[in-house]
C-alpha positions as CSV (number, residue, x, y, z in Angstrom):
1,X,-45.6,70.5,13.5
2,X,-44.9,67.9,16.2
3,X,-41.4,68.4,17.5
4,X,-39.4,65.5,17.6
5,X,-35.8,65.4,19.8
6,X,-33.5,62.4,18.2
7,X,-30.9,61.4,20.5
8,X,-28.6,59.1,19.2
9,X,-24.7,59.1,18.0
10,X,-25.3,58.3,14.7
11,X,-25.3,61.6,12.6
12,X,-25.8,59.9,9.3
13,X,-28.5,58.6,10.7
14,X,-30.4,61.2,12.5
15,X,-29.3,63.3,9.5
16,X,-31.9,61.2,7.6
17,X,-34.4,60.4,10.0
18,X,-35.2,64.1,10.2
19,X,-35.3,64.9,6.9
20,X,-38.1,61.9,6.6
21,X,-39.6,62.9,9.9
22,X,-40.2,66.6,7.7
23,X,-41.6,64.5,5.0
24,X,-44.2,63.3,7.2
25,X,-45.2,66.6,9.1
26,X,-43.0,66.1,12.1
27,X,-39.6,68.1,13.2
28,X,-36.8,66.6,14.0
29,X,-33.9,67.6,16.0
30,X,-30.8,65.8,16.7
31,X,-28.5,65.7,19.4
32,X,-25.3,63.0,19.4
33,X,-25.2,62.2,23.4
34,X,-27.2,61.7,26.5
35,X,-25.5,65.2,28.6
36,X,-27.5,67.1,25.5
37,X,-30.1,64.8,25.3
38,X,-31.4,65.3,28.6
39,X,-31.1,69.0,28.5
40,X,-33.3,69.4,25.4
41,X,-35.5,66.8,27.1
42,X,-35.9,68.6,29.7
43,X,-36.2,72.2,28.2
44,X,-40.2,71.4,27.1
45,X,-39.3,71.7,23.3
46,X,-40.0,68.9,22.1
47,X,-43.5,66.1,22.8
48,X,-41.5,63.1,22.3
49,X,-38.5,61.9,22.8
50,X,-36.6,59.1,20.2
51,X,-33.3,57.5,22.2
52,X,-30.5,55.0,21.4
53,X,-29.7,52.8,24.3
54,X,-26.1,52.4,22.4
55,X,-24.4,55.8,22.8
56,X,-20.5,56.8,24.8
57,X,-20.2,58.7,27.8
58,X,-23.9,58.3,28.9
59,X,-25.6,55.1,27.8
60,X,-29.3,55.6,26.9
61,X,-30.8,54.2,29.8
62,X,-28.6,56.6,32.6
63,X,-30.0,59.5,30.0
64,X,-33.8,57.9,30.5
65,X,-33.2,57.3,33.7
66,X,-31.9,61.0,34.3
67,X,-35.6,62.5,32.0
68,X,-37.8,60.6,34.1
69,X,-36.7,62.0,37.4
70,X,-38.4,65.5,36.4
71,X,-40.5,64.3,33.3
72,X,-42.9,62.4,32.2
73,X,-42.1,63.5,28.1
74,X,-43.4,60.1,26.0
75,X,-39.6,58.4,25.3
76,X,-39.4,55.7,22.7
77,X,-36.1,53.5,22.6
78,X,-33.8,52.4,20.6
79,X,-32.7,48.8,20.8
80,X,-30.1,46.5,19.3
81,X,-32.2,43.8,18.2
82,X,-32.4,40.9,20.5
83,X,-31.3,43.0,23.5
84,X,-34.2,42.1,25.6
85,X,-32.3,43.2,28.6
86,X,-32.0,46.8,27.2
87,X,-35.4,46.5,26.4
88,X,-36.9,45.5,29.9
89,X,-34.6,47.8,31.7
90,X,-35.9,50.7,29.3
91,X,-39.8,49.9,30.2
92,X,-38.9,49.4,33.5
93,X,-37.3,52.7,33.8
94,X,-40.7,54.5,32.1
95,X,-40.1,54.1,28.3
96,X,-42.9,54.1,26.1
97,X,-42.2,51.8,23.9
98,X,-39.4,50.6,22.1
99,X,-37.7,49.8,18.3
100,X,-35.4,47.4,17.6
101,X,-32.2,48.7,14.9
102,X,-31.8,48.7,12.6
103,X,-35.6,50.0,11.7
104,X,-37.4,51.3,8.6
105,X,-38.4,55.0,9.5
106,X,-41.6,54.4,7.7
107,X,-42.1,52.4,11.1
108,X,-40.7,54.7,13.1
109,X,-42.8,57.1,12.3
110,X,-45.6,54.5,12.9
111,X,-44.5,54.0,16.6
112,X,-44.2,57.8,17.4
113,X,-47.5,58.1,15.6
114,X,-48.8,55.3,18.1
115,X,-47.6,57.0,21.2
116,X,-48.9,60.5,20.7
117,X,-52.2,59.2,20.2
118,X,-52.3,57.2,23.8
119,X,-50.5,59.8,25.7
120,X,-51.7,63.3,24.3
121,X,-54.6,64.3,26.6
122,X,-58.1,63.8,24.5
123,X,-60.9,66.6,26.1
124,X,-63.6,65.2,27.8
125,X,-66.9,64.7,25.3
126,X,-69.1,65.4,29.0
127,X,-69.0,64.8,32.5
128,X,-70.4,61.5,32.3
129,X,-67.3,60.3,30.5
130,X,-64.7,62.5,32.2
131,X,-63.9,60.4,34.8
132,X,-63.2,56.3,35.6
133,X,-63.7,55.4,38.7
134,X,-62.8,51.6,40.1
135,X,-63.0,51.7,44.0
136,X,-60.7,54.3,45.7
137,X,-59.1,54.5,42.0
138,X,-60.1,57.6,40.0
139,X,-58.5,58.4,36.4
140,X,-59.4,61.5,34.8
141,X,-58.2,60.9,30.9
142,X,-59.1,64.8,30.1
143,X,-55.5,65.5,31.6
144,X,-54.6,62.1,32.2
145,X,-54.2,62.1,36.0
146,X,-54.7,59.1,38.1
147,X,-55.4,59.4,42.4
148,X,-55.6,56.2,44.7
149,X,-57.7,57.4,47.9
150,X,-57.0,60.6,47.0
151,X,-52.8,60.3,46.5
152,X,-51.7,61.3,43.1
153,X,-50.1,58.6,40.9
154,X,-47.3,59.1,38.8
155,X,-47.9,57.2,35.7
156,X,-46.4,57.3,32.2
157,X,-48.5,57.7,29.0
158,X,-48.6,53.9,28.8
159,X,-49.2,52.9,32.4
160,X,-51.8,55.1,32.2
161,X,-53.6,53.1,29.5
162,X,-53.3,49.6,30.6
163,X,-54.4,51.3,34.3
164,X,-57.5,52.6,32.4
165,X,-58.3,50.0,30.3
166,X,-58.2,47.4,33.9
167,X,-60.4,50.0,35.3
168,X,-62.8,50.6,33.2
169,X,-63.5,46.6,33.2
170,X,-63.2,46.3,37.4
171,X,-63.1,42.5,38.2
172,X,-63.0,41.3,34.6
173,X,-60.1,39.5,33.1
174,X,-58.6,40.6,30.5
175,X,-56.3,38.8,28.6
176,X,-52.4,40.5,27.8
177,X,-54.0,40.2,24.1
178,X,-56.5,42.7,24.7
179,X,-54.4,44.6,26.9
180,X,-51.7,45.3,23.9
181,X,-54.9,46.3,21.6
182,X,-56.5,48.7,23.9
183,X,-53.3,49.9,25.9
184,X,-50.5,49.6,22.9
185,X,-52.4,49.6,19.8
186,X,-50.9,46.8,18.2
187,X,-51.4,42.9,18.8
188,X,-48.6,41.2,21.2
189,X,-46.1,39.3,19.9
190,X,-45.1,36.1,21.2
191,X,-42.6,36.3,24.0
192,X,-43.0,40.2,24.3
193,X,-43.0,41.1,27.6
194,X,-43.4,44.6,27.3
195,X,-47.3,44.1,29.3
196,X,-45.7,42.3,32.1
197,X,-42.8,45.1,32.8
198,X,-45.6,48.7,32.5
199,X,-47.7,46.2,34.9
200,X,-45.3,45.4,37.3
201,X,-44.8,49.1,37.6
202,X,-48.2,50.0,38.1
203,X,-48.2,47.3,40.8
204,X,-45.4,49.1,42.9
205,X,-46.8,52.4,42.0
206,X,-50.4,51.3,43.3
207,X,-49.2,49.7,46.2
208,X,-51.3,46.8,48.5
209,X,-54.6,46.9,49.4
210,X,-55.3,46.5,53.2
211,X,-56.1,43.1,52.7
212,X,-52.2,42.5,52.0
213,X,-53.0,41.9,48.2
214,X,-51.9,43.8,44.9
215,X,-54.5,45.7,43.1
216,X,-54.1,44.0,40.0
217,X,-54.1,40.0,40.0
218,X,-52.3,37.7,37.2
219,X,-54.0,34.7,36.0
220,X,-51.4,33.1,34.7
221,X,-51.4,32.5,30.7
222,X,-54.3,34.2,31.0
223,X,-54.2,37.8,31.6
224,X,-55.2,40.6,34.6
225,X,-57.9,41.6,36.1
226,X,-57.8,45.0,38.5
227,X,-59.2,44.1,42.0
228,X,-61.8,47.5,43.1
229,X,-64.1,46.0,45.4
């Protein structure tokens, strides 16, 4: 069973969350603040990670923040709906995804569902499709590592989609639309910005190109395209 770490001060909730999450084949454990939560985060327990931004003594983004300076364990948030600052700052920091509350766990499960799949390492069916090269770029999505001229890039499950997805279509446009599909696995909804923040990210991850100009170029209303030439 997929182990699932619930962190979150809400024990009636949790309480109920994991006995649906052993309804549906996954095993939940909870833990009521972000001190514990990023020790169990951190112990290599569990494959995901579910978090309350809301919680005392350690907010949910100081407890993110304090995961993704030794892991890269897929985190999904959650948010108090309408708190698109919580929900920027959360991407920004390396979140996932994230859930606004109060949320059905039939679409909870849904979300952690979608994650796994885009960020658990798929073997290679051959050679010929082990590797994606664009440029000085290469990804590798047997294990899911990503080098720029040779320099390792530390990416999360979901940069490393949309950074796949613009490589595997080098010099092509392609619109935020398609980007959600491929990269999220769901259509965008309007005003969701979620796209823009796990770009901006790769951006300062990739770094400039010797010409002075960013690796991946916005057409504006339109979408990105990843530069390789």
């Amino acid at each position: 069973m997929i182990k699932v770490l619930l962190v979150d001060d809400d024990v009636e909730l949790t309480a109920m969350l994991v006995e649906y999450l052993a309804q549906e084949n996954f095993a939940g454990h909870a833990v009521h603040n972000g001190e514990e939560g990023v020790v169990a985060a951190l112990s290599g327990a569990f494959s995901i990670v579910v978090l309350d931004v809301m919680m005392p003594r350690l907010s949910g983004i100081e407890t993110l923040r304090r995961i993704r300076q030794s892991s890269r364990i897929p985190v999904l948030m959650l948010t108090a709906r309408g708190d698109n600052i919580d929900r920027i700052t959360g991407l920004d920091l390396g979140a996932d995804d994230y859930v606004p509350k109060p949320c059905t766990p039939g679409e909870l499960v849904a979300r952690l569902r979608a994650i796994l799949r885009r960020t658990d390492p798929q073997p290679a069916a051959s050679s010929a499709t082990a590797t994606v090269q664009a440029g000085p770029l290469l990804l590798c999505p047997g294990n899911r590592s990503a080098t720029l001229d040779g320099r390792p890039l530390d990416l999360t499950g979901t940069e490393f989609n949309l950074l796949e997805a613009l490589a595997r279509d080098a010099g092509r446009l392609i619109s935020k639309q398609e980007l959600s599909q491929r990269a999220l696995g769901r259509p965008l909804s309007p005003f969701d910005r979620r796209i823009d923040v796990h770009i901006s990210s790769i951006r300062q991850k990739l770094g400039v190109r010797d010409d002075g100009r960013s690796w991946i170029q916005t057409v504006r209303g339109m979408g990105y395209q990843l530069v390789a030439d």
